[in-house]
MARDREN-444232 format. One record per residue (C-alpha): x, y negated, z; residue in one letter. Coordinates in pm, whole numbers, padded with zeros to 5 digits, always signed. Layout:
BEGIN
XYZA;...
//
This chain:
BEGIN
+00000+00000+00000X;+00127-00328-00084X;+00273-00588+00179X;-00004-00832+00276X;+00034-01188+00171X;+00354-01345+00387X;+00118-01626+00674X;+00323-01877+00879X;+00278-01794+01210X;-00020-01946+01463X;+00202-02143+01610X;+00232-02357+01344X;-00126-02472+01335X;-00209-02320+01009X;-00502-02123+00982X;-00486-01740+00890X;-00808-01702+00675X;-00754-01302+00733X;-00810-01361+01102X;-01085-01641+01091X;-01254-01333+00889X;-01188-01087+01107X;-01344-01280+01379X;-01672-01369+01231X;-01697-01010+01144X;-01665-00899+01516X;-01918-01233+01576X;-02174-01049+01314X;-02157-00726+01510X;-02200-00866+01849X;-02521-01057+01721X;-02627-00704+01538X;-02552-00535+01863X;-02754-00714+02143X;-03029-00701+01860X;-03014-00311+01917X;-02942-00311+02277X;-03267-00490+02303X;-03440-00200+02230X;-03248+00047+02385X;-03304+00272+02731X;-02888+00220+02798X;-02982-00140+02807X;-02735-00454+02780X;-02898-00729+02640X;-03193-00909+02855X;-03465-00876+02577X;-03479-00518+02733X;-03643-00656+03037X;-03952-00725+02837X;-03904-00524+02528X;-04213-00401+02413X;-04122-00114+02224X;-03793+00110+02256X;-03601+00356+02030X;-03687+00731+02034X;-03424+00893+02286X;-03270+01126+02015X;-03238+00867+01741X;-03100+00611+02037X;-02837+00851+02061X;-02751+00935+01684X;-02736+00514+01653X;-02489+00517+01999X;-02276+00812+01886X;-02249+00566+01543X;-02180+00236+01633X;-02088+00291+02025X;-01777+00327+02023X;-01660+00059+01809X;-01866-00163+02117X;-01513-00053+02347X;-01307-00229+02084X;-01474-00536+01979X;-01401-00736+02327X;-01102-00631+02322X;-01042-00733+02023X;-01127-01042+02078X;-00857-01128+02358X;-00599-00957+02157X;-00697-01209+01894X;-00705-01510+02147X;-00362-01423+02291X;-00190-01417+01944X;-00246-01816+01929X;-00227-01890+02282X;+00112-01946+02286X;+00115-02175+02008X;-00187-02421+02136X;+00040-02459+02449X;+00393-02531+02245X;+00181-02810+02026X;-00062-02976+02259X;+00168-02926+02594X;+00004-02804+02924X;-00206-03137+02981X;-00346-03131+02654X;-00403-02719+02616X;-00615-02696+02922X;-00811-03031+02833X;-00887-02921+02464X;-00932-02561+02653X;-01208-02738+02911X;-01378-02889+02676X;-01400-02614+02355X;-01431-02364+02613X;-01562-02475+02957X;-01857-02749+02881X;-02026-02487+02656X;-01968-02248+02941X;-02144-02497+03196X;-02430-02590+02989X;-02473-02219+02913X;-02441-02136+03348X;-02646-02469+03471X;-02915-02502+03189X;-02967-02330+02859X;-02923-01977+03012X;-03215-01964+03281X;-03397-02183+03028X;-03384-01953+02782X;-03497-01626+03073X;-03765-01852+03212X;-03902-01914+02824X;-03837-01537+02733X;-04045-01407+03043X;-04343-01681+02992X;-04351-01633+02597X;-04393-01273+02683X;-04678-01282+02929X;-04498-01144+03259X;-04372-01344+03574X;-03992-01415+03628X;-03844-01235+03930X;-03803-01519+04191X;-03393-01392+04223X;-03374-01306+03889X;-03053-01626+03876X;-03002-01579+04236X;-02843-01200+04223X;-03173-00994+04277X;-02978-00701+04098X;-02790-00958+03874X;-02439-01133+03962X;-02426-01505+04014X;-02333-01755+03794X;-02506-01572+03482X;-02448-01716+03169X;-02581-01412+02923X;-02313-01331+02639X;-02106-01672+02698X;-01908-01447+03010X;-01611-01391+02753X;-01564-01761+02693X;-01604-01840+03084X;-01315-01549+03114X;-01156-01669+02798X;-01095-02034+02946X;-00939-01864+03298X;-00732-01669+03149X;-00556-01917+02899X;-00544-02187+03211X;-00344-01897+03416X;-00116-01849+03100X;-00087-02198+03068X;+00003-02252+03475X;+00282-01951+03454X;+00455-02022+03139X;+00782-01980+03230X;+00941-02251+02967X;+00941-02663+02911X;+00630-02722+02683X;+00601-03107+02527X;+00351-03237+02320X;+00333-03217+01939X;+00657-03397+01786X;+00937-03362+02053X;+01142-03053+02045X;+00974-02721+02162X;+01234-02420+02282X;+01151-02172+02077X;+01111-01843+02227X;+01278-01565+02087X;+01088-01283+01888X;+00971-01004+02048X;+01115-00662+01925X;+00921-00485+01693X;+00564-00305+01836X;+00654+00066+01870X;+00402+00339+01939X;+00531+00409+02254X;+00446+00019+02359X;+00098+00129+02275X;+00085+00430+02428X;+00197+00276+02770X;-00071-00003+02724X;-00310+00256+02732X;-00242+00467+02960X;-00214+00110+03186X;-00587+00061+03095X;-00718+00412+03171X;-00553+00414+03500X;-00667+00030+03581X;-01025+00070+03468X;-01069+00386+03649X;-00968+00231+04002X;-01182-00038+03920X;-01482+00094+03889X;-01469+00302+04167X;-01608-00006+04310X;-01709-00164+04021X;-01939+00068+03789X;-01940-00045+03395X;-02264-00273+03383X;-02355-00186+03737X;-02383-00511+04026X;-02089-00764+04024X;-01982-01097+04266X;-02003-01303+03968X;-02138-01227+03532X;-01788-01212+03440X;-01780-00806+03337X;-01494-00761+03549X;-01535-00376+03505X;-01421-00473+03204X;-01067-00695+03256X;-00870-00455+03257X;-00850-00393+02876X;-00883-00811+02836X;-00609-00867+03043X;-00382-00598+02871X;-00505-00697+02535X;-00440-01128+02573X;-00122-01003+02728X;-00007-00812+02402X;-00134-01102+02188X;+00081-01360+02389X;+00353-01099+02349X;+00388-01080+01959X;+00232-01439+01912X;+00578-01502+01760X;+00648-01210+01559X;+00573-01017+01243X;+00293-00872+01410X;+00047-01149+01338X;+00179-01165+00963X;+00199-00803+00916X;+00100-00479+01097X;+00342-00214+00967X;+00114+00090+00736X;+00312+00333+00938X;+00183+00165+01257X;-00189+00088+01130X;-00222+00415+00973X;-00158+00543+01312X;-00330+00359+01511X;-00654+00452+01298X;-00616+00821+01274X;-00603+00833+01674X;-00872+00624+01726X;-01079+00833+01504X;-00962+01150+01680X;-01048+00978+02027X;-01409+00964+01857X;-01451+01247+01765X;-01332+01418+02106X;-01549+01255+02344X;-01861+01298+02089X;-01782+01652+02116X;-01739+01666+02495X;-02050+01442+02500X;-02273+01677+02282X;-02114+01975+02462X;-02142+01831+02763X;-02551+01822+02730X;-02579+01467+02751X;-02876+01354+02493X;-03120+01128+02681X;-02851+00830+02774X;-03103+00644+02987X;-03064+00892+03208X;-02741+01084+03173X;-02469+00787+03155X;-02501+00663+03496X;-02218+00926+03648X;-01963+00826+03346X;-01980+00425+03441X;-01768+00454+03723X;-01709+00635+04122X;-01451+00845+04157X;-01484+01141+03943X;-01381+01318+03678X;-01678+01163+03463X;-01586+00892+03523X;-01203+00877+03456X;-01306+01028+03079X;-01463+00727+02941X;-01186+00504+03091X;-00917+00762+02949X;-01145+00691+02577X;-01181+00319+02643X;-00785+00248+02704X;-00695+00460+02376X;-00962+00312+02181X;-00929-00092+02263X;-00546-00043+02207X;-00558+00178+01887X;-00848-00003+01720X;-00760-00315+01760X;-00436-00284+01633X;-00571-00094+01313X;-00879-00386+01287X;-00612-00623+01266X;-00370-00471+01008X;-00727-00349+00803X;-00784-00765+00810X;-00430-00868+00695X;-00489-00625+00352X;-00842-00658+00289X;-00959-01025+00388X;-00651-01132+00197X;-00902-01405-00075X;-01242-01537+00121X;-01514-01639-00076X;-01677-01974+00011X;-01939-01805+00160X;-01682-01642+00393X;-01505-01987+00444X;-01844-02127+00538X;-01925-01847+00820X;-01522-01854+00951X;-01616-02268+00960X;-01905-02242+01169X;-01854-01844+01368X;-01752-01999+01707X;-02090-02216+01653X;-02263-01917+01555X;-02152-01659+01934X;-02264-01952+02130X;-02609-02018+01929X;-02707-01621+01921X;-02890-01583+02266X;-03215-01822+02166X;-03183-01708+01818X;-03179-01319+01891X;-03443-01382+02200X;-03649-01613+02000X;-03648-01371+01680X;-03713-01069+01932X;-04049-01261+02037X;-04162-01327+01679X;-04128-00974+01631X;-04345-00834+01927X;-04659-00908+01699X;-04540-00705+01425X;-04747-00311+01435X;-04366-00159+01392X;-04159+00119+01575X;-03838-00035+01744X;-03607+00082+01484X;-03758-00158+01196X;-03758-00417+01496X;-03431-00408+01571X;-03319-00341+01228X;-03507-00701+01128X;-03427-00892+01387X;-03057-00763+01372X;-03062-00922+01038X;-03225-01208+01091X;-03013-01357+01316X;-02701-01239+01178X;-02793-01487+00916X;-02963-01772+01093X;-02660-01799+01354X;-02409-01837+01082X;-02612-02095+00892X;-02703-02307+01191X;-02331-02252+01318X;-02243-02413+00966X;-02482-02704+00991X;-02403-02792+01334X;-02025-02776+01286X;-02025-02971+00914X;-02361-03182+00951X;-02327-03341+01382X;-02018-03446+01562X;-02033-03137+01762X;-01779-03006+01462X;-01484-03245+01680X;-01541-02960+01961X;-01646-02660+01783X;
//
């Protein structure tokens, strides 16, 4: 396979268009997901509180042995993608500047989402669907504080790049005085990956012993889940200065997909083996405690993140190599797009109540729906209203 197209690296300022892509794909699937999770018994996006309909249990699970798995990766993803231009932000804007443009990209979006548009947006849901709001429904009657629906990864997003920010261990200045340049990291080996992993099954594991995957939390930050963020942003930062973000070797990516397929296929097996077929009711020993069940999934979810990632991001460098100007207009406006999908997915999911359809067409439609509305009101908001200066 050919080389992809040589890219300067992030910390330049110039955009990669085979990463902008990459991103709004993994924005599209997120959208497309919650749509399903709407109307599914495993749960995971709040439409499910009021849902009118659900899937059939054996075609729930045919649809979560599908597209499940890639649901470990996408998050992960994500930081991995974030920590690759982390380091670069910081060498061109300086500290001051990093965490101001950091507050105000990331944090006021955050706050608006926690203080107003979030319990908004419940209160509506529950009144547009005839049924009462539980008085602690924001107050951590079986919810964490502080819940700001799917904008938790940018509330975790802005920590984490303030902590990077507070421990980088070298003189940052603003744009135009000299920046030490650090020096590149060796080249990504499997056995880099391999450890990473095996640091995320062991870290996940002890963590939800006390903290079960979507179970009860302090605060809506998934922090069953940090583990693989903070090992993923970590790797980013690490290679944010190498060939890594230019090019993923074929060896490497080639790798990296074969075992991620072969970790699918495994724990489908031990699932379907294993008798599990109804997962509203068989997935709650496999979330977390200590056991053997549980140490399985976070064996699967550290091999996965680590693996798939890597291969999603060489897959982008060699196939989003020429965007379309559709594709330019979704990478302009996908950030726009993740924080405008709750009332478009809860407001499409309310439409759709009076339709005489099984949940599979509903989800299917209003999947599609607002894949496509988010990105075109992302685009207008961005290009048409000065909220483009921030987003």
């Amino acid at each position: 396979m050919q080389r992809a197209p040589a890219a300067r690296a992030p910390a330049t300022g110039q955009r990669l268009p085979q990463l902008d892509t990459l991103k709004s794909v993994l924005i599209a699937w997120i959208i497309g997901g919650h749509a399903l999770l709407g109307y599914s018994a495993l749960g995971g996006w709040e439409y499910e509180e009021v849902r009118e309909v659900t899937f059939r249990p054996r075609l729930e699970f045919v649809l979560t042995a599908a597209l499940g798995p890639s649901a470990l990766v996408v998050i992960g993803a994500f930081f991995f993608l974030a920590g690759l231009f982390v380091p670069g932000a910081l060498a061109r804007r300086g500290r001051r500047g990093f965490v101001l443009d950091r507050a105000v990209r990331l944090g006021v979006p955050y706050l608006v989402y926690v203080v107003l548009l979030w319990p908004l947006l419940l209160w509506l849901t529950y009144r547009a669907t005839g049924r009462r709001m539980p008085p602690g429904r924001l107050l951590g009657d079986g919810h964490a504080l502080l819940d700001s629906g799917p904008l938790w990864f940018v509330g975790v997003l802005l920590l984490f790049s303030v902590a990077y920010a507070a421990m980088a261990g070298r003189t940052v200045r603003r744009a135009g005085h000299t920046v030490p340049r650090e020096p590149s990291p060796r080249r990504l080996r499997g056995w880099h990956l391999a450890g990473l992993a095996a640091g995320i099954t062991v870290l996940t594991f002890v963590v939800r012993i006390w903290l079960p995957a979507n179970g009860p939390e302090p605060v809506a930050w998934n922090l069953w889940q940090w583990p693989q963020c903070v090992a993923m942003f970590g790797l980013g930062i690490a290679h944010a200065r190498g060939e890594l973000v230019r090019h993923v070797p074929d060896e490497l990516r080639r790798a990296c997909g074969l075992i991620a397929l072969l970790a699918v296929v495994v724990a489908l097996s031990v699932t379907v083996l294993g008798g599990v077929d109804k997962l509203g009711d068989d997935t709650g020993r496999f979330l977390g405690g200590w056991s053997w069940q549980a140490l399985g999934p976070a064996a699967f979810e550290g091999i996965l993140v680590v693996t798939g990632s890597v291969w999603l991001l060489g897959t982008a460098q060699r196939r989003f190599t020429a965007p379309s100007r559709i594709t330019a207009a979704c990478n302009r406006g996908a950030y726009a797009a993740y924080l405008l999908q709750a009332p478009v997915l809860l407001g499409f999911a309310i439409a759709a109540r009076a339709l005489p359809a099984p949940a599979e067409i509903k989800a299917a439609l209003v999947a599609a729906t607002s894949i496509a509305a988010c990105f075109a009101l992302g685009w207008l908001l961005v290009n048409r209203t000065r909220m483009g200066q921030i987003l």
